[in-house]
VOPAGU-2260 file (C-alpha; in pm, 1 decimal, decimal comma):
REM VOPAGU-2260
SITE   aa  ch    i         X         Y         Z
SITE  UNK   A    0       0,0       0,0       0,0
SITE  UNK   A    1     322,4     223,0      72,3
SITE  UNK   A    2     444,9     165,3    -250,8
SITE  UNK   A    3     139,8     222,5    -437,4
SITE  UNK   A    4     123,8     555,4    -240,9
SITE  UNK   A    5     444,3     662,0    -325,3
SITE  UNK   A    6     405,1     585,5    -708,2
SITE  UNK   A    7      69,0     796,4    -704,2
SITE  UNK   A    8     261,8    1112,5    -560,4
SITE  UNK   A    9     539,9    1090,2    -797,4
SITE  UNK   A   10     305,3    1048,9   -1072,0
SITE  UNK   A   11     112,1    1356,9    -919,0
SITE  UNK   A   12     421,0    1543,6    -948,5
SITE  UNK   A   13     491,1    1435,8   -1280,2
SITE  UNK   A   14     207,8    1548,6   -1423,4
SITE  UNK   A   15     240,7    1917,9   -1234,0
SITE  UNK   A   16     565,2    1953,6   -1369,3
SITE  UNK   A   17     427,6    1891,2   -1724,3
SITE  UNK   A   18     168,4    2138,4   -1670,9
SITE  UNK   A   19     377,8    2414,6   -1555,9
SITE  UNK   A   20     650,4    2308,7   -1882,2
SITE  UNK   A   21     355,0    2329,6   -2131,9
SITE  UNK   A   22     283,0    2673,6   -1981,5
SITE  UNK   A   23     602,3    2819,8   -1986,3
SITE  UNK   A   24     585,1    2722,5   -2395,0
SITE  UNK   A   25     276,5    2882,9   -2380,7
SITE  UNK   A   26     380,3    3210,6   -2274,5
SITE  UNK   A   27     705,2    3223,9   -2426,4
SITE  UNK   A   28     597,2    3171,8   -2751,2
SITE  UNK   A   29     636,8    3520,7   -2978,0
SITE  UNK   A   30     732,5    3734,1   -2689,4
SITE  UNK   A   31     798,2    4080,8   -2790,3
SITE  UNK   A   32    1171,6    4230,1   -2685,3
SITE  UNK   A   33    1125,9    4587,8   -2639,1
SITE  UNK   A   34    1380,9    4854,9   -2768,9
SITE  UNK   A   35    1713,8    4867,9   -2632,4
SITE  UNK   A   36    1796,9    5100,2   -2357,1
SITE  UNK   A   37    2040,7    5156,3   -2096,4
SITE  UNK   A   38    1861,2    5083,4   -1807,5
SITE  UNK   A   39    1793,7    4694,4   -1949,2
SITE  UNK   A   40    1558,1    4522,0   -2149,5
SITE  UNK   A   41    1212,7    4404,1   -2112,3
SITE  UNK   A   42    1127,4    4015,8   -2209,0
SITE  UNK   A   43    1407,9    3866,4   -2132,8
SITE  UNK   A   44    1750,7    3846,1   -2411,7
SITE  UNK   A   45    2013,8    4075,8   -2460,4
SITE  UNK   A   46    1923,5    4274,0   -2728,2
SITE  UNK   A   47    2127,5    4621,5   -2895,8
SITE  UNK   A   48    2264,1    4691,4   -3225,2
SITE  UNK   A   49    2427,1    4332,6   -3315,1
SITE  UNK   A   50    2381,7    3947,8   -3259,7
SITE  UNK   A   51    2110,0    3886,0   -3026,3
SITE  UNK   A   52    2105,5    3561,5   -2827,3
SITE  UNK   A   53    1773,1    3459,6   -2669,4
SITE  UNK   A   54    1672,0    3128,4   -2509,3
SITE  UNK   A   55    1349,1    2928,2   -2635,2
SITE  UNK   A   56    1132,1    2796,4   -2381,5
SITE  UNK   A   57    1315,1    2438,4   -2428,6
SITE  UNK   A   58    1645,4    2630,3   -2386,8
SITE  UNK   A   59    1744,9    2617,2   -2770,1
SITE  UNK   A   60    1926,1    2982,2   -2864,4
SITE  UNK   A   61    1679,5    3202,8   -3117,6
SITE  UNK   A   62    1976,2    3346,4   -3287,8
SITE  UNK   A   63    1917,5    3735,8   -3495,8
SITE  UNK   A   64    2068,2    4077,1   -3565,7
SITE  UNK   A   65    1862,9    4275,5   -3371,3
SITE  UNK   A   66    1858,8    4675,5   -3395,8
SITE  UNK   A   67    1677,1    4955,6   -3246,5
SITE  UNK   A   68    1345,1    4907,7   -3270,8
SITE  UNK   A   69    1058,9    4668,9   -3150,3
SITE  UNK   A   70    1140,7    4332,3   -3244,2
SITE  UNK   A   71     959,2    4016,3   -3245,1
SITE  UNK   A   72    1178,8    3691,6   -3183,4
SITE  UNK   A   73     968,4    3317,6   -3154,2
SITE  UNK   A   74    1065,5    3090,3   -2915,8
SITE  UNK   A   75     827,3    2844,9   -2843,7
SITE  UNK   A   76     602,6    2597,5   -3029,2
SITE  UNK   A   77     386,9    2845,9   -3155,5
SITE  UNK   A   78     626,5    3026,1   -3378,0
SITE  UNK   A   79     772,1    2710,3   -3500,9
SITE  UNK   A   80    1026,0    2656,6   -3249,1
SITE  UNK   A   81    1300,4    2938,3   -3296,9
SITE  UNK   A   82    1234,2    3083,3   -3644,7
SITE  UNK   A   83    1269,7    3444,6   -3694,8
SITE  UNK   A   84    1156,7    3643,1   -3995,9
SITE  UNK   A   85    1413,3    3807,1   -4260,4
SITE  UNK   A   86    1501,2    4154,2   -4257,3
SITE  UNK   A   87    1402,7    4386,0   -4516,3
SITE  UNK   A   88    1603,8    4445,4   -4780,0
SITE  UNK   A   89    1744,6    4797,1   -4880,7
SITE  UNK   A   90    1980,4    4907,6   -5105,2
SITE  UNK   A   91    1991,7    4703,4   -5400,1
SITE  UNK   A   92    2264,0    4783,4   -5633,9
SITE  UNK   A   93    2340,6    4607,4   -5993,5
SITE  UNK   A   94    2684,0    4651,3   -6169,6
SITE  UNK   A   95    2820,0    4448,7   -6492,8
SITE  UNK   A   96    3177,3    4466,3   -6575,7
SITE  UNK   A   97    3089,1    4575,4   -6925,5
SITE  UNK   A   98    3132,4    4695,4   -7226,6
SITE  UNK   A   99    3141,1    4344,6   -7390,6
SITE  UNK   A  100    3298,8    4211,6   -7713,9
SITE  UNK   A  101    3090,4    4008,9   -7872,3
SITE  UNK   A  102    3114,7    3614,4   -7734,6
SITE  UNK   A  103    3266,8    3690,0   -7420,3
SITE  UNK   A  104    3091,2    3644,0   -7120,3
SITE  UNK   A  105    2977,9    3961,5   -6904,4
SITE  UNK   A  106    2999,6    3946,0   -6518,5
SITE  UNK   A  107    2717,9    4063,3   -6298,5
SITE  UNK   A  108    2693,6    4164,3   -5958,2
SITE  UNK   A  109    2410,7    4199,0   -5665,3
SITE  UNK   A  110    2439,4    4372,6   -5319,3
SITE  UNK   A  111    2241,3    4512,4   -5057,2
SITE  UNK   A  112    2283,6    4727,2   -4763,6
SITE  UNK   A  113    2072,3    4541,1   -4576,6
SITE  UNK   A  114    1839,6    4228,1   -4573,9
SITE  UNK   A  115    1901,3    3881,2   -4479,3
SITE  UNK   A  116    1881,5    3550,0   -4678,3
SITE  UNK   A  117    1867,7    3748,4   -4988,9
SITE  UNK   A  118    1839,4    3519,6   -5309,1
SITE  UNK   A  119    1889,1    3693,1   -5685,8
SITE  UNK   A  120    1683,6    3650,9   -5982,4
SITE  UNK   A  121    1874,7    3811,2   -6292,4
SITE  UNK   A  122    1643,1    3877,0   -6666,3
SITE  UNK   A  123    1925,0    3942,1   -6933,2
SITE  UNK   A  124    1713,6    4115,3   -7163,1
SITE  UNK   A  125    1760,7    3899,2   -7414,6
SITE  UNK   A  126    1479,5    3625,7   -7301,5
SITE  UNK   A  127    1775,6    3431,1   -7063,5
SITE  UNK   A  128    1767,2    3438,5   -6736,4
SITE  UNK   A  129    2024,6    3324,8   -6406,7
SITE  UNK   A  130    2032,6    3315,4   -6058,3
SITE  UNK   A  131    2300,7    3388,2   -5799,7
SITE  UNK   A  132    2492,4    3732,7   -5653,4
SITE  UNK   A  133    2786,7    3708,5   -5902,1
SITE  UNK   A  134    2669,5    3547,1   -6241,8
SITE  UNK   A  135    2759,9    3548,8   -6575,2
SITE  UNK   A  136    2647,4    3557,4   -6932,3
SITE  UNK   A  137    2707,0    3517,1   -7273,7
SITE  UNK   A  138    2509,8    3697,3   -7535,1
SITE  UNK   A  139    2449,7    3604,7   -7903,6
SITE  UNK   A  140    2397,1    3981,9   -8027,2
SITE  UNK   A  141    2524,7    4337,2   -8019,5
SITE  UNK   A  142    2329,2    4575,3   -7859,7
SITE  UNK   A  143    2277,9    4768,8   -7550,5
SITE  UNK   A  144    2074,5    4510,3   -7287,2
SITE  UNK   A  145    1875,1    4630,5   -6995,0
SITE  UNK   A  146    1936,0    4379,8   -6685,4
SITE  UNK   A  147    1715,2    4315,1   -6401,1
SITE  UNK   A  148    1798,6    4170,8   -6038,5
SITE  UNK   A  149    1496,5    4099,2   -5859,0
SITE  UNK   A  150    1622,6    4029,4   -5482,5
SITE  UNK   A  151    1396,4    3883,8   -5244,8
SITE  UNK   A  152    1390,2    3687,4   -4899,6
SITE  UNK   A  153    1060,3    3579,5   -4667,0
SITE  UNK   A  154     974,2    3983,1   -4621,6
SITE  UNK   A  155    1081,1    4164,2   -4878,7
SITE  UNK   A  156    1083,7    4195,2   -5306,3
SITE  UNK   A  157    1346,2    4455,5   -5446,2
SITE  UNK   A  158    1446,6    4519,7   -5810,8
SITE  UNK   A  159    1713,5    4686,9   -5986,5
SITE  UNK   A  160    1907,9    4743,0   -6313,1
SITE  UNK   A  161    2202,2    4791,0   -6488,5
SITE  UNK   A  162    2289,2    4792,8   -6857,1
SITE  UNK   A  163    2513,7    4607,6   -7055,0
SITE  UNK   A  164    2678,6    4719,9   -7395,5
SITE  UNK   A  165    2794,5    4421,5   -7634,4
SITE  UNK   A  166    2999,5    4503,2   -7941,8
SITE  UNK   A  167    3234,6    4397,3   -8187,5
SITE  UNK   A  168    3481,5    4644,0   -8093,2
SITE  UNK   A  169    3569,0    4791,5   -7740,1
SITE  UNK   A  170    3839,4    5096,7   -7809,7
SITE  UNK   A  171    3928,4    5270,2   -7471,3
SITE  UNK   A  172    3949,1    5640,0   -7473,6
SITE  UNK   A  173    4247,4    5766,4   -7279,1
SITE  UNK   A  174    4591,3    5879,7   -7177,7
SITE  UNK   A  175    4544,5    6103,2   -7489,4
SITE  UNK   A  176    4514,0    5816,0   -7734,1
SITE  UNK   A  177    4266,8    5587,3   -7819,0
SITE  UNK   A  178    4350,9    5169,2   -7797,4
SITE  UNK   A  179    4306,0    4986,4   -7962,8
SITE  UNK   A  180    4373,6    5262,9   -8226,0
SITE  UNK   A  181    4254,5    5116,4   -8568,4
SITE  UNK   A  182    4016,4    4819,1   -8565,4
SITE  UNK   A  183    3857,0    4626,6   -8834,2
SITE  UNK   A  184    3467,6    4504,5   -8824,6
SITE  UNK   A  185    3224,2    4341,9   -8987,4
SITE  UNK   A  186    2935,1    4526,5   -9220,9
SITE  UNK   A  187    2660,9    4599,3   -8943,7
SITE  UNK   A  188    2896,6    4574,5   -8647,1
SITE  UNK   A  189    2894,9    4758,9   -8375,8
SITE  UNK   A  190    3192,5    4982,5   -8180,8
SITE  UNK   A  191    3158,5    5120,9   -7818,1
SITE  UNK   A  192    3435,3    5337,6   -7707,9
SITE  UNK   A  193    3505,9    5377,2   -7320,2
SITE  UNK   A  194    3622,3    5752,5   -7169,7
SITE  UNK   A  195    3898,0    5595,0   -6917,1
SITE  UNK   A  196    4051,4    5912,7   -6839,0
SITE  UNK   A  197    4017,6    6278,4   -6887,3
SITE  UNK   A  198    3856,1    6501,6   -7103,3
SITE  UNK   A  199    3780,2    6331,0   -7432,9
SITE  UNK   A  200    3526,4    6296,6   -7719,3
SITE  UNK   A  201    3462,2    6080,3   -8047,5
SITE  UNK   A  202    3406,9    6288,3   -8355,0
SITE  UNK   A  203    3473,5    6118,8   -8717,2
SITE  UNK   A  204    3654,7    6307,1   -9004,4
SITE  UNK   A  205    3374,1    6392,9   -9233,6
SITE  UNK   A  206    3169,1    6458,4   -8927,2
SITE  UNK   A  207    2916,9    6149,3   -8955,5
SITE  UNK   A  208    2924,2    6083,0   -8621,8
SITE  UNK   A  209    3033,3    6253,9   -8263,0
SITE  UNK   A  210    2942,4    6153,4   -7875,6
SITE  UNK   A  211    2915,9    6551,9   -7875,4
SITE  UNK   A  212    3148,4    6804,8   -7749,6
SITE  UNK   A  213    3452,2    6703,2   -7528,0
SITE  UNK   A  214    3365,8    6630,9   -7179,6
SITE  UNK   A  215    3461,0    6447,4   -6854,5
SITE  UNK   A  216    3102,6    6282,9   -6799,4
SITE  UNK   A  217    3049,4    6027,7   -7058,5
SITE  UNK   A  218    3148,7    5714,1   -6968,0
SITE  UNK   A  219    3080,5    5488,8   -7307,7
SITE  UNK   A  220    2928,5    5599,8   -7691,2
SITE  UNK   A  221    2798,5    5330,7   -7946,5
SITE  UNK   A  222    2775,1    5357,4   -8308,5
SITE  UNK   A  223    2653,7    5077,7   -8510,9
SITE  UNK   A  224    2812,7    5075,1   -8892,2
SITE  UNK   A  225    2583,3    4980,3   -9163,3
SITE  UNK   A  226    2792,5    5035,5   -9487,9
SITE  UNK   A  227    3109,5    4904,2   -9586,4
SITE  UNK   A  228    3412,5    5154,1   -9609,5
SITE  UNK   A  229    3689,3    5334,1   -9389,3
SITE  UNK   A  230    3588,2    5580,6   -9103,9
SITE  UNK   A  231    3880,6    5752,7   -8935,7
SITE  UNK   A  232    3770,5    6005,5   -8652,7
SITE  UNK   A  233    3972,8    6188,1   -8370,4
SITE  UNK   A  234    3933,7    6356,4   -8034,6
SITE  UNK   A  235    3912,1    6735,1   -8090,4
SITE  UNK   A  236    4129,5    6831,4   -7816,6
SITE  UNK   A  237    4371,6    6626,6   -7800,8
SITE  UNK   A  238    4397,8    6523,1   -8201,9
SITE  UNK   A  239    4301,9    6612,0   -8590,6
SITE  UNK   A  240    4129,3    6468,7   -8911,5
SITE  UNK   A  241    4387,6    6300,3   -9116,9
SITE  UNK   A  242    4534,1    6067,2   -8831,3
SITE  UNK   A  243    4672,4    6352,7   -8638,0
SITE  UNK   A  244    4755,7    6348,6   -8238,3
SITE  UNK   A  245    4481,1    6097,8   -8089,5
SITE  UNK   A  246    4285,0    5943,5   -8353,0
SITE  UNK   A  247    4161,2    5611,2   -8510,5
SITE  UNK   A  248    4032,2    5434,7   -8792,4
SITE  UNK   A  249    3738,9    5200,9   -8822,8
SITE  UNK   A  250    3757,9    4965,6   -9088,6
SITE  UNK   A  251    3378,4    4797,2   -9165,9
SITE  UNK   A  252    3403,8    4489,7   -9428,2
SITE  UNK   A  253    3175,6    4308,2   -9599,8
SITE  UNK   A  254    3078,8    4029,0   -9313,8
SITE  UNK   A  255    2821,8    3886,1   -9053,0
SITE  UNK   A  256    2811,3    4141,8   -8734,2
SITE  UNK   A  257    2739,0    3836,7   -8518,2
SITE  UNK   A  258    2404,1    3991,6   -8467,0
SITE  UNK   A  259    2258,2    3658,4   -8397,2
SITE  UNK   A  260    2119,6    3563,3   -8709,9
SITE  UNK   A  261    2170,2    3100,8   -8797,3
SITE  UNK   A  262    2444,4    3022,5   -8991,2
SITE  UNK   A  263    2438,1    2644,8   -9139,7
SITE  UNK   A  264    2824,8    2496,2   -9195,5
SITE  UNK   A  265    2835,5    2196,7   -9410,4
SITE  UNK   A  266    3146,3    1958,3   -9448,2
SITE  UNK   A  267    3367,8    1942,4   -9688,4
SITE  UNK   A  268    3408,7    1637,7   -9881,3
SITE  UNK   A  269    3703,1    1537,9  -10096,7
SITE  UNK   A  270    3682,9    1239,2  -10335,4
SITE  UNK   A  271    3984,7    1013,5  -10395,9
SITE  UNK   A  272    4167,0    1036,6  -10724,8
């Protein structure tokens, strides 16, 4: 009879002690951590402007970067046992490592300020699309591409773009000279020159073409060539028509511009004698 006693009252306690567990889950479950101030912090944690450690009602650690403001940080069953939502992204910024010659590949890059477990969506602009922070990309035509990164995480959608010029011809405009400084291409190619340094412009001999007047703000200029033939041009401070100081030549002959169009190669067969 003892022994039957004693079992009930450890059962008894047993079952107390489960009780008061279930409603310590209970209430710990979402607690709210106030903002951070000197004089402590409400709800239990340590919470200011870095990692934030705070203990789930089972004891696991709810690990977060927590700043200065109201935060909500689960801990219990009902917020799925530690999970704590993403922070919103800010920021966004989308670079390429362009201008491109045609068949290379172009490098991208994604960033943010803030925002945590960020994941990138990239649209080429040519119907292709990639995933990542740092991808890359091949294109099939010349042109000038708008890019989209679309970054989002469990809170927040952000978008952003960059553009990418592809061309037959890169010439870098600079150190009072252009380089390269006479390039050949084919009929409908496409040149993009790059200002690397200083005060420069583009202007062609017979005056077909210019970026405009010399200047220190342009970064690249385009020109697409649809007719065969020899176009030298110069930068008006620093050179002359007629190949003088820093100038260039263009050379456009007859040719595909690799603007994407199918080409079909068929063998070559040799019969025996």
């Amino acid at each position: 009879m003892k022994t039957q006693l004693k079992r009930t009252g450890v059962l008894s306690v047993a079952v107390v002690l489960l009780l008061l567990l279930l409603a310590g889950v209970l209430l710990a479950a979402g607690e709210t951590i106030a903002r951070y101030n000197p004089g402590g912090v409400s709800g239990g944690g340590s919470v200011g402007n870095g990692t934030t450690t705070v203990r789930s009602a089972f004891g696991q650690p709810v690990v977060g970067v927590v700043g200065n403001a109201n935060t909500t940080l689960c801990s219990g069953i009902a917020c799925g046992m530690g999970v704590m939502s993403d922070e919103s992204i800010s920021g966004l910024l989308a670079e390429n490592d362009g201008p491109t010659v045609l068949g290379n590949a172009t490098g991208f890059s994604a960033s943010v300020i803030d925002g945590t477990s960020v994941s990138y969506a990239w649209d080429y602009g040519d119907g292709t699309t990639g995933s990542g922070p740092n991808p890359s990309h091949v294109y099939s035509a010349v042109g000038g591409y708008s890019v989209t990164v679309t970054a989002s995480n469990g809170t927040d959608v952000e978008t952003a773009q960059t553009i990418v010029e592809v061309s037959n011809a890169v010439v870098e405009a600079g150190n009072f000279e252009f380089t390269p400084k006479d390039i050949t291409i084919p009929q409908g190619g496409r040149v993009t020159w790059v200002r690397t340094d200083g005060t420069h412009n583009v202007r062609a001999d017979d005056d077909s073409f210019t970026s405009g007047a010399p200047s220190d703000a342009w970064e690249t200029y385009s020109r697409t060539f649809d007719a065969q033939g020899t176009y030298p041009y110069y930068c008006e401070l620093h050179g002359g028509p007629g190949g003088s100081g820093m100038s260039g030549v263009v050379e456009v002959m007859p040719g595909s511009s690799g603007s994407g169009s199918a080409k079909i190669y068929l063998p070559v067969v040799t019969r025996g004698e």
